[in-house]
PALUMGU-871181 format. One record per residue (C-alpha): x, y, z; residue number from 1; residue in one letter. Coordinates in steps of 0.25 Angstrom, whole numbers, plus 5000, padded with zeros to 4 digits. Layout:
SITE   c1   c2   c3   n res
SITE    X    Y    Z NUM   a
...
***
This chain:
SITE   c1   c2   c3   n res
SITE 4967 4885 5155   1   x
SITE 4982 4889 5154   2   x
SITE 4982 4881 5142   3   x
SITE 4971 4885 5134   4   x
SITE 4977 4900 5137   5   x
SITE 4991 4894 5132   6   x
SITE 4984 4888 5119   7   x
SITE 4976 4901 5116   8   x
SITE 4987 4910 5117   9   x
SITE 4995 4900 5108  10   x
SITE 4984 4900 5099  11   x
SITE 4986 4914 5098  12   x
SITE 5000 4916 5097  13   x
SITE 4998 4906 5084  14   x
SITE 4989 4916 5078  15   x
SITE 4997 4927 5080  16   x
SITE 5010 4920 5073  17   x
SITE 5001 4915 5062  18   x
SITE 4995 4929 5060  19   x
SITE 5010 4936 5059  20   x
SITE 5013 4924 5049  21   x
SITE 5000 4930 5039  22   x
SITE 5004 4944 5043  23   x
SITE 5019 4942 5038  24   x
SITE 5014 4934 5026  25   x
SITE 5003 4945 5023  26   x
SITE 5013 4955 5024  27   x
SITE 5023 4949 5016  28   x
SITE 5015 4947 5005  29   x
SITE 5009 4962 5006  30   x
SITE 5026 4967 5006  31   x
SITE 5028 4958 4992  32   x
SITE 5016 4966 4988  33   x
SITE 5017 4979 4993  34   x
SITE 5019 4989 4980  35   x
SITE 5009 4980 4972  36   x
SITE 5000 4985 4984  37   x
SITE 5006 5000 4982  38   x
SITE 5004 5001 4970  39   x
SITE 4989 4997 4968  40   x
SITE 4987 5005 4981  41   x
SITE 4992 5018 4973  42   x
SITE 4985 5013 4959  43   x
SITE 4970 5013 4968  44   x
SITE 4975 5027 4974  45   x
SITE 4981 5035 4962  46   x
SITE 4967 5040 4958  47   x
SITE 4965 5046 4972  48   x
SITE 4978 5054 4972  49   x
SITE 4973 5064 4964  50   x
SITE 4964 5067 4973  51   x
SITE 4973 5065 4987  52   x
SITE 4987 5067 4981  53   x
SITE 4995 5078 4982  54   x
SITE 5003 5088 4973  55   x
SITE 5016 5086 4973  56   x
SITE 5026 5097 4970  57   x
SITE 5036 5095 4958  58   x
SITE 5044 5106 4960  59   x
SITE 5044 5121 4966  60   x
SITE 5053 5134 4969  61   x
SITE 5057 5138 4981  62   x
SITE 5056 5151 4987  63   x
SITE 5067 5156 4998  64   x
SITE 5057 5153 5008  65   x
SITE 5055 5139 5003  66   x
SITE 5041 5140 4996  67   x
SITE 5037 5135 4985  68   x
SITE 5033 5142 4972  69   x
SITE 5032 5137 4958  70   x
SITE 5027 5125 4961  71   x
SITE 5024 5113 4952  72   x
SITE 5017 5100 4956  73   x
SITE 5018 5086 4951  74   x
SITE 5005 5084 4940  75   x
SITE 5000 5070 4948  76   x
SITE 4996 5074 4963  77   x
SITE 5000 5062 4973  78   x
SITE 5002 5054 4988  79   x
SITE 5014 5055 4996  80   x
SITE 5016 5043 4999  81   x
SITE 5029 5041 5007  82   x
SITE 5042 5051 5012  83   x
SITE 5056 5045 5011  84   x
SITE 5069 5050 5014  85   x
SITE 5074 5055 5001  86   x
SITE 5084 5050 4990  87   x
SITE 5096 5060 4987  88   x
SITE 5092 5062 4973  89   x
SITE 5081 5063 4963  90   x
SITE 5082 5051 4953  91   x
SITE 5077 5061 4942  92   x
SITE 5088 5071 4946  93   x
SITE 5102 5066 4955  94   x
SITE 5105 5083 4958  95   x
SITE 5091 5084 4966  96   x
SITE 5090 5078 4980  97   x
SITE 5079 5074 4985  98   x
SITE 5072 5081 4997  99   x
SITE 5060 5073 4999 100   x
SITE 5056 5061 4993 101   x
SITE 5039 5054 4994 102   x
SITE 5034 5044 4988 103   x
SITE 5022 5047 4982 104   x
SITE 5009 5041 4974 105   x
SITE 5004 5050 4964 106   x
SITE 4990 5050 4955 107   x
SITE 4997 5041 4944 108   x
SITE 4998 5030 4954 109   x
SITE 5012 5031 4954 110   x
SITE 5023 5030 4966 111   x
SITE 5033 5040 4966 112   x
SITE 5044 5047 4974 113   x
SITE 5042 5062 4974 114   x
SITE 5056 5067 4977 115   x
SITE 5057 5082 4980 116   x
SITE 5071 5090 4978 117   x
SITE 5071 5103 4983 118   x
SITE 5082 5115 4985 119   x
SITE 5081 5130 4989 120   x
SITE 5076 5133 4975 121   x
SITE 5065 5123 4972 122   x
SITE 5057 5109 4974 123   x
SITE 5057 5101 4963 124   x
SITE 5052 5083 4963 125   x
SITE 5054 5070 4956 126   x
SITE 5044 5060 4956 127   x
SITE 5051 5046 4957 128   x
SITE 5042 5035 4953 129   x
SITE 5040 5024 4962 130   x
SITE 5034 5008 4959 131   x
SITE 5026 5006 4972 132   x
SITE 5037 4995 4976 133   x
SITE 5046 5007 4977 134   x
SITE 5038 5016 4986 135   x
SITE 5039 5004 4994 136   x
SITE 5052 5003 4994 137   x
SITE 5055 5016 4996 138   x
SITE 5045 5022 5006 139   x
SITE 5040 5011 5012 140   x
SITE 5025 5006 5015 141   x
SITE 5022 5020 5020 142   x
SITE 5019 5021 5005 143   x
SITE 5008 5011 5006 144   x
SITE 5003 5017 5021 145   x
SITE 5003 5031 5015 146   x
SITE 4994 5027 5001 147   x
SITE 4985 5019 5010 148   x
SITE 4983 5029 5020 149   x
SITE 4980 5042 5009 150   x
SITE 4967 5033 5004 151   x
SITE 4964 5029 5017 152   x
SITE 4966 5046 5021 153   x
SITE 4958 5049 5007 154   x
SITE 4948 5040 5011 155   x
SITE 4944 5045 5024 156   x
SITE 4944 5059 5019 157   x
SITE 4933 5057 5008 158   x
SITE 4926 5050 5020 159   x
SITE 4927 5063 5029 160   x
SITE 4921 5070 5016 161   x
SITE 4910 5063 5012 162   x
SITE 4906 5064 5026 163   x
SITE 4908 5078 5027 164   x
SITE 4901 5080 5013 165   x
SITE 4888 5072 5019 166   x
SITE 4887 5080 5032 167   x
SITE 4888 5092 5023 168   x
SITE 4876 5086 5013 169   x
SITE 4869 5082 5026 170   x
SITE 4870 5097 5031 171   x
SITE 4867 5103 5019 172   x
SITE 4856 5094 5014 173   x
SITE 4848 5089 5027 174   x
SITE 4839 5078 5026 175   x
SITE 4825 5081 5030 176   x
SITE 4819 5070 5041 177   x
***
């Protein structure tokens, strides 16, 4: 009985090791991909952004408490897709630091950096372009998580409404039995 015991659990261990060989061979070929995958995973999202994006600001004045006025927003709405710690400088402009730093898709389909200077007078922003490769690079897979998990997000919420709009149908117009 000991023996039969022995050989299953043998068996299984083999399993195992053959399964983390695929899993290492599958993921390997999935890295050597991987901003192939981004980029056709933004192409099939750009038309949505329009619709789930943001408004991103351009630039603003400051007033002494800090608020904003004057405001101005960049003309394509878009996802934030990543935060990173930022560079010193904008590549546009080596006198303006950079404050914050996202990576962003916008309704173009592009990948971007949107780096945001700001000082007690105003905010003002660069978009950086990014090849899918880069954002990678740069921000790491959370790229990938955040794109996949905004459709997944979109998804659920036109669920909930077309659940709610059929209640509401229901209400309004009952079917007589």
């Amino acid at each position: 009985m000991d023996d039969i015991i022995e050989a299953g659990f043998q068996k299984l261990t083999e399993k195992i090791q053959e399964k983390e060989k695929e899993r290492e061979k599958l993921s390997e070929e999935v890295r050597k991909n991987d901003a192939e995958l981004l980029a056709r995973m933004a192409a099939l999202t750009a038309p949505i952004i329009g619709k789930i994006g943001l408004n991103m600001l351009y630039k603003g004045k400051q007033d002494s408490k800090g608020e904003l006025y004057d405001t101005a927003f960049h003309p394509n709405k878009m996802i934030v897709l990543g935060k990173t710690e930022p560079v010193k400088f904008r590549p546009d402009d080596i006198s303006k630091p950079v404050s914050d730093q996202f990576c962003v898709l916008s309704e173009d389909g592009a990948f971007y950096e949107l780096m945001y200077t700001s000082d007690q007078f105003g905010v003002d922003s660069y978009l950086n372009p990014l090849t899918p490769a880069e954002a990678i690079q740069v921000y790491g897979y959370e790229v990938m998580f955040m794109l996949y998990r905004a459709m997944r997000d979109y998804l659920k919420g036109q669920e909930d409404l077309v659940a709610a709009l059929e209640m509401t149908m229901a209400f309004v117009f009952p079917q007589e039995k």
